[in-house]
RONULUM-408248 format. One record per residue (C-alpha): residue number from 1; residue in three letters; z, y, x. Coordinates in nm, 2 decimals, decimal comma. Layout:
N
[pt NUM; Ala; [Z; Y; X]]
...
END
This chain:
310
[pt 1; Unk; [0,00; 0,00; 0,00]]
[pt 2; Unk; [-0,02; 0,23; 0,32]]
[pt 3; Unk; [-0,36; 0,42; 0,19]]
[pt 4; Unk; [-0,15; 0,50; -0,16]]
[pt 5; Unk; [0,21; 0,59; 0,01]]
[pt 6; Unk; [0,28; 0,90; 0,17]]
[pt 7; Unk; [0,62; 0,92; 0,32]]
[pt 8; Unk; [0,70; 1,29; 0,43]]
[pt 9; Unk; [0,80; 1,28; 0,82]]
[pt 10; Unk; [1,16; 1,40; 0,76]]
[pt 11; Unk; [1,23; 1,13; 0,52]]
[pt 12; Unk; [1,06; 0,89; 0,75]]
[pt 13; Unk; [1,26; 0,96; 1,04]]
[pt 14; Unk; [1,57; 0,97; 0,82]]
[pt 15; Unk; [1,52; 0,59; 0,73]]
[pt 16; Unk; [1,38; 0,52; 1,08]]
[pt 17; Unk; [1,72; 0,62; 1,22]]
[pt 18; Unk; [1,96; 0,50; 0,94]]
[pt 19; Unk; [2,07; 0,84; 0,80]]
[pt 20; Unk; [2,18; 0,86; 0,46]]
[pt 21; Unk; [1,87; 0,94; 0,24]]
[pt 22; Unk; [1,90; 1,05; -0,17]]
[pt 23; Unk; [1,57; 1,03; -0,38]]
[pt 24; Unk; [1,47; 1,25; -0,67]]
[pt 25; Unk; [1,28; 1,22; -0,98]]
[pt 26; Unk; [1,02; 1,46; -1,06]]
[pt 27; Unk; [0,98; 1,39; -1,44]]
[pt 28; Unk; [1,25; 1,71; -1,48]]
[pt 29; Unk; [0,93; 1,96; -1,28]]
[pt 30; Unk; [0,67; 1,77; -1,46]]
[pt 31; Unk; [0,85; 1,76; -1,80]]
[pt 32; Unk; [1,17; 1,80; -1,86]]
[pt 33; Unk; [1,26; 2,12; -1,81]]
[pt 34; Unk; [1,05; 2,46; -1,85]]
[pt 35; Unk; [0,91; 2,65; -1,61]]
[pt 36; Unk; [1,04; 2,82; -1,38]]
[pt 37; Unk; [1,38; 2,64; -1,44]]
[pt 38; Unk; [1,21; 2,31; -1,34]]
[pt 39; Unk; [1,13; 2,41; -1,01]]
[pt 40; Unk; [1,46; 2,57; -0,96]]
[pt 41; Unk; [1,62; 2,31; -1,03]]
[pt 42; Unk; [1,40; 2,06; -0,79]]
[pt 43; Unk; [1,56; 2,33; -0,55]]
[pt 44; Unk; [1,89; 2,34; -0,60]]
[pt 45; Unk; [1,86; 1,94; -0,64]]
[pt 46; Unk; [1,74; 1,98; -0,29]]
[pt 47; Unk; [2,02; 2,20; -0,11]]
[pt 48; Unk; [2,27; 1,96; -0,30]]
[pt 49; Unk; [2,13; 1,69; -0,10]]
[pt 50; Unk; [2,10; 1,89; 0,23]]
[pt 51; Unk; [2,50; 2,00; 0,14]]
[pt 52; Unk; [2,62; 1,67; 0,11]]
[pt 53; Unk; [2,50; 1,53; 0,39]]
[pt 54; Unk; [2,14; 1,35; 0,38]]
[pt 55; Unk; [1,77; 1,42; 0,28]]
[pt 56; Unk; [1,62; 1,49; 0,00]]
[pt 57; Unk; [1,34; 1,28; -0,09]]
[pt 58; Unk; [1,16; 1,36; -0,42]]
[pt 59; Unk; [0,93; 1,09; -0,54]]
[pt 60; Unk; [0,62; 1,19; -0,77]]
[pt 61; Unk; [0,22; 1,09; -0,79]]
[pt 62; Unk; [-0,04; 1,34; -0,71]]
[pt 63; Unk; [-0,35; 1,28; -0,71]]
[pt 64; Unk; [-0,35; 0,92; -0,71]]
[pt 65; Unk; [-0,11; 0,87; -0,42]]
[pt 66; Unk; [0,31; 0,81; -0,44]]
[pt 67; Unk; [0,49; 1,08; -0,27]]
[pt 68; Unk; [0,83; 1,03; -0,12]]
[pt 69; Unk; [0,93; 1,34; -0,01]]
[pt 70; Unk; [0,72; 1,60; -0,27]]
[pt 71; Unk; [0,70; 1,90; -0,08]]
[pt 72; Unk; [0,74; 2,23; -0,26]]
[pt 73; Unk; [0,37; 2,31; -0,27]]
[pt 74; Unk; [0,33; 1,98; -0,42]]
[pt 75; Unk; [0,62; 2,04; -0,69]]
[pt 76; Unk; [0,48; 2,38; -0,75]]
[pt 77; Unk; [0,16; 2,18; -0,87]]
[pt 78; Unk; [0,36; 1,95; -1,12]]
[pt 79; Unk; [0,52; 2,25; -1,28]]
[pt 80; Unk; [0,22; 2,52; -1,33]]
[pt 81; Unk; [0,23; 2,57; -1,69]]
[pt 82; Unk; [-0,13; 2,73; -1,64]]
[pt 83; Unk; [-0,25; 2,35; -1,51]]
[pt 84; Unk; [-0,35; 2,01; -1,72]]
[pt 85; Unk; [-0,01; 1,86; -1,76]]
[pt 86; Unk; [0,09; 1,60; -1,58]]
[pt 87; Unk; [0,17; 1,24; -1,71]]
[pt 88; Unk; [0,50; 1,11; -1,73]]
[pt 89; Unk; [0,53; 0,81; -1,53]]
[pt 90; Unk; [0,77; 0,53; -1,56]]
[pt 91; Unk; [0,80; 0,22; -1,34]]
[pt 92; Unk; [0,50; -0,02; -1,52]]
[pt 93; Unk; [0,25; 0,31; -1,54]]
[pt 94; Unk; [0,27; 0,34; -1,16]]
[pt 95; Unk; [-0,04; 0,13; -1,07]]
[pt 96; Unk; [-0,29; 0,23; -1,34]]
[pt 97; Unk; [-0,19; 0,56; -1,23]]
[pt 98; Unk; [-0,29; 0,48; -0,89]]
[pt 99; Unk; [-0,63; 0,32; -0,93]]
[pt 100; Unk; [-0,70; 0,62; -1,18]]
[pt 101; Unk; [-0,62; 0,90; -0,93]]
[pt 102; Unk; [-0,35; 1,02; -1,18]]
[pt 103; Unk; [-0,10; 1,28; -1,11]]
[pt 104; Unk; [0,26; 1,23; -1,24]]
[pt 105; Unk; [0,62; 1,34; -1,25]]
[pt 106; Unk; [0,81; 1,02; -1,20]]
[pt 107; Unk; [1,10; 0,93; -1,45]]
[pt 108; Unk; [1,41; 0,74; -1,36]]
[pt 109; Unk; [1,25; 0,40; -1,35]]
[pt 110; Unk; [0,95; 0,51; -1,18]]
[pt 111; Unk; [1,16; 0,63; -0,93]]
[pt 112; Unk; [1,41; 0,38; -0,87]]
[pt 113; Unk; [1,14; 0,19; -0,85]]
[pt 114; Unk; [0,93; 0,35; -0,52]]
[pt 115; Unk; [1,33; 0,41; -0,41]]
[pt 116; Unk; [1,38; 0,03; -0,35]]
[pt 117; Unk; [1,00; -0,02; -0,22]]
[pt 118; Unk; [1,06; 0,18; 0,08]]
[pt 119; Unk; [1,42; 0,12; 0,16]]
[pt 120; Unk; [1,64; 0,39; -0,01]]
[pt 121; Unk; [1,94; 0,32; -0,20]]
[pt 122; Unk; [2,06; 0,63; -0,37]]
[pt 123; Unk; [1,90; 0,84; -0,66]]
[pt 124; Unk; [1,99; 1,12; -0,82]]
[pt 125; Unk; [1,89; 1,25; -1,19]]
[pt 126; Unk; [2,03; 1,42; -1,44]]
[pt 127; Unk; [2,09; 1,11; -1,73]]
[pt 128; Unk; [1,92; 0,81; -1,79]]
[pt 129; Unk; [1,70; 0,66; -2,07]]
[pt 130; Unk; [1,83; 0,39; -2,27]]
[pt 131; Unk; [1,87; 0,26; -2,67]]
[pt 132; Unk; [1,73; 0,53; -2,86]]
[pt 133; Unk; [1,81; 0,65; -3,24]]
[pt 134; Unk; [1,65; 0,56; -3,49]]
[pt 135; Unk; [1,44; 0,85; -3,59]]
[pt 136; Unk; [1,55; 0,88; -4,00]]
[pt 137; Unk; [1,32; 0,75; -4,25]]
[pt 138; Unk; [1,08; 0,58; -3,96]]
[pt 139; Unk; [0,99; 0,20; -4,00]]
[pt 140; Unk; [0,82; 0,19; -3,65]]
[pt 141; Unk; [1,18; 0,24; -3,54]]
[pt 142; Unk; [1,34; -0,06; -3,71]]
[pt 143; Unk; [1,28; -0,32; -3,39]]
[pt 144; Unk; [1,43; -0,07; -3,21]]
[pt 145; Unk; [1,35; 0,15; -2,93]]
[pt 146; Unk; [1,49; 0,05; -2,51]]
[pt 147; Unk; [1,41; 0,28; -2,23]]
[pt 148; Unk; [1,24; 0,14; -1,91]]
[pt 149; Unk; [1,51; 0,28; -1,74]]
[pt 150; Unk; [1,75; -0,05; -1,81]]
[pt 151; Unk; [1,55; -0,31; -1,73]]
[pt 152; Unk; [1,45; -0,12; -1,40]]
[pt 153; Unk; [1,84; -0,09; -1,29]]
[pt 154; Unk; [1,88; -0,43; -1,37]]
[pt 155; Unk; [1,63; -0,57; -1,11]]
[pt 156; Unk; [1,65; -0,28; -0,84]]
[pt 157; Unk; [1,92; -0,27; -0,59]]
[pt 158; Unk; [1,92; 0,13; -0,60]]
[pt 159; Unk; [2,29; 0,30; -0,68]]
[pt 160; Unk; [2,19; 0,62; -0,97]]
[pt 161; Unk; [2,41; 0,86; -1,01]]
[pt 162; Unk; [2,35; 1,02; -1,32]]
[pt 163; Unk; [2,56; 1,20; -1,64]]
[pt 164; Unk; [2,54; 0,92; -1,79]]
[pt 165; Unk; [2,30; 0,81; -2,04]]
[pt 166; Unk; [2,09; 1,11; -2,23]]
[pt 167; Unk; [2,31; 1,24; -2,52]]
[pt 168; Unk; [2,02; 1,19; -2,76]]
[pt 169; Unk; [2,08; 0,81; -2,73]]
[pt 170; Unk; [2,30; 0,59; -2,88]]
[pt 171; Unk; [2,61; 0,55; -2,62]]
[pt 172; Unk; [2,77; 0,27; -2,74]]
[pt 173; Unk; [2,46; 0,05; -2,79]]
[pt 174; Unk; [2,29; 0,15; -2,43]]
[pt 175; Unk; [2,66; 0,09; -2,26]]
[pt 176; Unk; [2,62; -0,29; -2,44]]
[pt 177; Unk; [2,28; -0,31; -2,29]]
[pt 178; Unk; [2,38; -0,22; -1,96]]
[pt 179; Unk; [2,64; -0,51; -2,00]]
[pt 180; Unk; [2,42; -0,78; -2,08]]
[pt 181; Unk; [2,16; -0,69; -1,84]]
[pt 182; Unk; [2,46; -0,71; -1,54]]
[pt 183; Unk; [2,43; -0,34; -1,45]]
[pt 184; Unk; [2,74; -0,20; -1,32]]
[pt 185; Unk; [2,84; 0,07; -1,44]]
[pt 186; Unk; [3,12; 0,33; -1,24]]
[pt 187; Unk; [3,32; 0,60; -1,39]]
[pt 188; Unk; [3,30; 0,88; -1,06]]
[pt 189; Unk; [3,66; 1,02; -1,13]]
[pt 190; Unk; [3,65; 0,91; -1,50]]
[pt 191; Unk; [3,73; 0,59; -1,73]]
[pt 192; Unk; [3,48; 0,73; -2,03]]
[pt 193; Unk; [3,12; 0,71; -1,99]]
[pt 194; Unk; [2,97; 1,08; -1,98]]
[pt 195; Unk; [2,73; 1,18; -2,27]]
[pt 196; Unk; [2,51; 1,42; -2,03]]
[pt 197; Unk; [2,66; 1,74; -2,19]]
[pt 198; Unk; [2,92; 1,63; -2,27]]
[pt 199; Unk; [3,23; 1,45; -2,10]]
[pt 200; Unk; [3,37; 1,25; -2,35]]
[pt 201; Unk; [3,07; 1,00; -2,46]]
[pt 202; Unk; [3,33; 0,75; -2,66]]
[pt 203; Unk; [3,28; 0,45; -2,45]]
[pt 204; Unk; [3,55; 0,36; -2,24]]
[pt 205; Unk; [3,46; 0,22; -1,87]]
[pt 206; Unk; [3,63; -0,10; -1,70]]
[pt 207; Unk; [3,54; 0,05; -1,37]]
[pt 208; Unk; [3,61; 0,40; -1,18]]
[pt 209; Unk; [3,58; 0,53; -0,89]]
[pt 210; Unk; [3,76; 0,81; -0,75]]
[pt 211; Unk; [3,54; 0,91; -0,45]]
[pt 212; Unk; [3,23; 0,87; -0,24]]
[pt 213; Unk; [3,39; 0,61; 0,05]]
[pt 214; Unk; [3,51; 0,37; -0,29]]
[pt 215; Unk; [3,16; 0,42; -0,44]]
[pt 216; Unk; [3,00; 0,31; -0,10]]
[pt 217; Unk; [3,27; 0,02; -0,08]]
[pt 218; Unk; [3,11; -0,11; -0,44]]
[pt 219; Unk; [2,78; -0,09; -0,34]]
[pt 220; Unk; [2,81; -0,28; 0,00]]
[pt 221; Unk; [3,01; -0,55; -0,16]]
[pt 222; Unk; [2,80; -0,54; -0,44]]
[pt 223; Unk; [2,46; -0,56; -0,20]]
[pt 224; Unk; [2,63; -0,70; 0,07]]
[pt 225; Unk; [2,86; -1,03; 0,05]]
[pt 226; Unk; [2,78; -1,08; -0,32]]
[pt 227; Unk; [2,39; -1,09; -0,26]]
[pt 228; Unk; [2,32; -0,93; -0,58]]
[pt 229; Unk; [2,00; -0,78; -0,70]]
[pt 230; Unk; [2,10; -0,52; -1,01]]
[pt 231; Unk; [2,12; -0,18; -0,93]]
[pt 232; Unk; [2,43; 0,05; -1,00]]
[pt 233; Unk; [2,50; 0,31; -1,22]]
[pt 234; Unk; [2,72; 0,62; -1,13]]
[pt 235; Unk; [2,82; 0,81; -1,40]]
[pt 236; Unk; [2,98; 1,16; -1,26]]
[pt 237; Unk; [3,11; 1,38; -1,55]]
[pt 238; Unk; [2,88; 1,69; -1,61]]
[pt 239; Unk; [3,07; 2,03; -1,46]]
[pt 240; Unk; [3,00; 2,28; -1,70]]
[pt 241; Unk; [3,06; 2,04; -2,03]]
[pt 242; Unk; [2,99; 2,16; -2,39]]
[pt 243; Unk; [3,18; 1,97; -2,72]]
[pt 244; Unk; [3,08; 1,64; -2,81]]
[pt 245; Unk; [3,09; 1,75; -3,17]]
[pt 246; Unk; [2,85; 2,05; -3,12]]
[pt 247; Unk; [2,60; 1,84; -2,90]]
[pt 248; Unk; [2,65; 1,58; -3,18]]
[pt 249; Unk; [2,54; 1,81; -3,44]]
[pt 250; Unk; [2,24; 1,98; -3,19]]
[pt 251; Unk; [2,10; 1,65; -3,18]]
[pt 252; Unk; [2,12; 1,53; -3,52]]
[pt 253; Unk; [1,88; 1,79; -3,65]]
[pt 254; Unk; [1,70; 1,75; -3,37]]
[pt 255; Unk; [1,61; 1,40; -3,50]]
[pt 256; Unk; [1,53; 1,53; -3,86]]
[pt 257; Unk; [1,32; 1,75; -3,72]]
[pt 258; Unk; [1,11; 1,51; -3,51]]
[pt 259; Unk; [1,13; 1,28; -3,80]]
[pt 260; Unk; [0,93; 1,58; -3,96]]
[pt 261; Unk; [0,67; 1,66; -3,69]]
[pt 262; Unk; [0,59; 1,30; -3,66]]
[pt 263; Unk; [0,73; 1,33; -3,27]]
[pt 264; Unk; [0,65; 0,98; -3,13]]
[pt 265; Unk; [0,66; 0,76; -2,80]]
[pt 266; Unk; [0,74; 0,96; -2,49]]
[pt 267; Unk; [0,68; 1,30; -2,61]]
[pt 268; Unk; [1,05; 1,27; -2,86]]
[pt 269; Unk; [1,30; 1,29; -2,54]]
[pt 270; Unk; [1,19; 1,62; -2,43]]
[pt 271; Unk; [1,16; 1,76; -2,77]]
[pt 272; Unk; [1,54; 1,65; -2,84]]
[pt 273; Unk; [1,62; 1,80; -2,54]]
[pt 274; Unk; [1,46; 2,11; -2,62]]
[pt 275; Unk; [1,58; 2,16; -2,98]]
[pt 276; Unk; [1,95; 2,10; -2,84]]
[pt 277; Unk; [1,90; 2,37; -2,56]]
[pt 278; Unk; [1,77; 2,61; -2,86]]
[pt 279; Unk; [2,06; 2,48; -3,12]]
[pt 280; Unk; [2,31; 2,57; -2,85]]
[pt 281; Unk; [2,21; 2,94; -2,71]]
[pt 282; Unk; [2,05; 2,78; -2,37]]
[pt 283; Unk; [2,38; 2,69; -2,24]]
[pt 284; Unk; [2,28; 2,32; -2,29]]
[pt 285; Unk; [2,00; 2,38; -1,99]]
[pt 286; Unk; [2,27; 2,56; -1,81]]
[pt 287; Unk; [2,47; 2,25; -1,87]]
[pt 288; Unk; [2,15; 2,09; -1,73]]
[pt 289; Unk; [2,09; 2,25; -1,40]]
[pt 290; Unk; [2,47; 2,26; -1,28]]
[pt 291; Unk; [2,47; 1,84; -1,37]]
[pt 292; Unk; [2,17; 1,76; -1,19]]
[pt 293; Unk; [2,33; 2,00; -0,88]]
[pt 294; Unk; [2,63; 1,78; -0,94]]
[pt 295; Unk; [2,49; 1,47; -0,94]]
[pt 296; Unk; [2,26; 1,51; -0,60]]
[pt 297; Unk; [2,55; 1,66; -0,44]]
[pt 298; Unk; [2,77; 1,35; -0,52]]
[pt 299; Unk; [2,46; 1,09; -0,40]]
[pt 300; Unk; [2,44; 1,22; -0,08]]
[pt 301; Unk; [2,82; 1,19; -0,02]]
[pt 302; Unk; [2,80; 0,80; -0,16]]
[pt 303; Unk; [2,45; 0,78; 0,09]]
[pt 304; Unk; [2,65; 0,92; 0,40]]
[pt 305; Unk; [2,92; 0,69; 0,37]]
[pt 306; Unk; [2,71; 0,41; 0,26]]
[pt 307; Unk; [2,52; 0,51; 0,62]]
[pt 308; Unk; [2,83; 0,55; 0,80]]
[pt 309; Unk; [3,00; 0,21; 0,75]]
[pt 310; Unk; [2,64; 0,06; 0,90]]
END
């Protein structure tokens, strides 16, 4: 796959010489967040990374190739509102993509994913996809509807630290998922599994850590003398929280309204995202920007002392 990879020299090096490497996903540029917050958040994703102790790699596809390491020319191509959007890729559109010359910002699959292919064990992102609601009134629903995202964790040995699942999902059903696919899940200084915006999600964890040195300790045991496969799942609570109750309610009409618009597929998680950011005054992508900060800031620590103990 050397003609279709393009590792960026610092992130080679890094891996090269064992330093503590943290990938990023470029589905929040590409899609997830308007412009120019999506850039400044790739950014400040970025400086987290650098702060904590190890390099930023952000993964995306441009132009038919996978970039590890999206440089900020590159990421200033994925967010120009002026340009054909970008796809959103996750994990099993990677290769059509390819052969196609597609460009992409790369979801959490998708970039857990290329993570594992060339060696790197910790992500970063903001939450991660997993059982959906049930859109009111839609029969298309009724089977149910899984993100990628779970079924990626559970067959890549990468650690992502996230706020949790999205807080458009349903908690309690994607925690059981996460159960019976034998993803572990951490609490990072918490026993309740983060809701994204909010800190209190309702589900209670078996596991916490309460820094990054016990975090690495998992994850080497975990990798290490126990041989497993699954990836891990670090939940860090978001630093700028809002009320469950009011995020509740933001994403409940949210769902009427995408009922009503006929909002399908991959196109319904940014427009929940976006009708609770307008339902709350914009201090839900406030929320946003200071988790994903968070969140890169607290893989690189985990990466440096997963580095550190060899």
């Amino acid at each position: 796959m050397h003609d279709r990879l393009k590792i960026s020299a610092e992130v080679a090096a890094a891996l090269a010489g064992g330093r503590p490497v943290v990938a990023l996903e470029s589905s929040v540029v590409a899609q997830g967040l308007p412009y120019p917050l999506n850039l400044e958040a790739a950014r400040r994703c970025a400086a987290a990374v650098r702060a904590g102790g190890a390099v930023p790699a952000t993964v995306a596809v441009l132009d038919g190739r996978v970039l590890v390491g999206a440089s900020e020319p590159d990421l200033a191509r994925l967010a120009d509102p002026a340009a054909r959007p970008p796809a959103k890729a996750s994990a099993r559109d990677l290769a059509a993509l390819l052969a196609q010359q597609g460009t992409a910002g790369t979801t959490v699959s998708a970039t857990a994913a290329v993570a594992a292919l060339v060696g790197i064990r910790l992500f970063a992102t903001g939450g991660i996809g997993g059982v959906h609601r049930l859109l009111p009134g839609s029969p298309a629903a009724a089977a149910g509807d899984v993100s990628a995202d779970l079924a990626e964790l559970a067959r890549t040995p990468v650690c992502v630290v996230s706020a949790g699942p999205k807080a458009i999902l349903d908690l309690p059903a994607t925690a059981e998922a996460l159960e019976t696919l034998g993803v572990p899940v951490l609490g990072f200084g918490t026993s309740e599994l983060p809701a994204f915006y909010a800190a209190d999600g309702g589900v209670p964890l078996e596991h916490r850590v309460e820094d990054a040195a016990e975090a690495a300790a998992v994850l080497r045991l975990h990798w290490g003398p126990l041989a497993r496969r699954e990836g891990v799942l670090l939940c860090v609570p978001p630093p700028e929280a809002l009320p469950r109750a009011e995020v509740e309610a933001a994403v409940a009409a949210g769902l009427e309204e995408a009922r009503r618009r006929q909002v399908s597929g991959k196109d319904v998680t940014p427009f929940l995202l976006a009708a609770v950011a307008q339902a709350t005054g914009g201090r839900a992508r406030a929320a946003n920007l200071a988790l994903l900060e968070r969140n890169a800031r607290v893989a690189a620590e985990v990466a440096a002392a997963l580095a550190a103990a060899g």
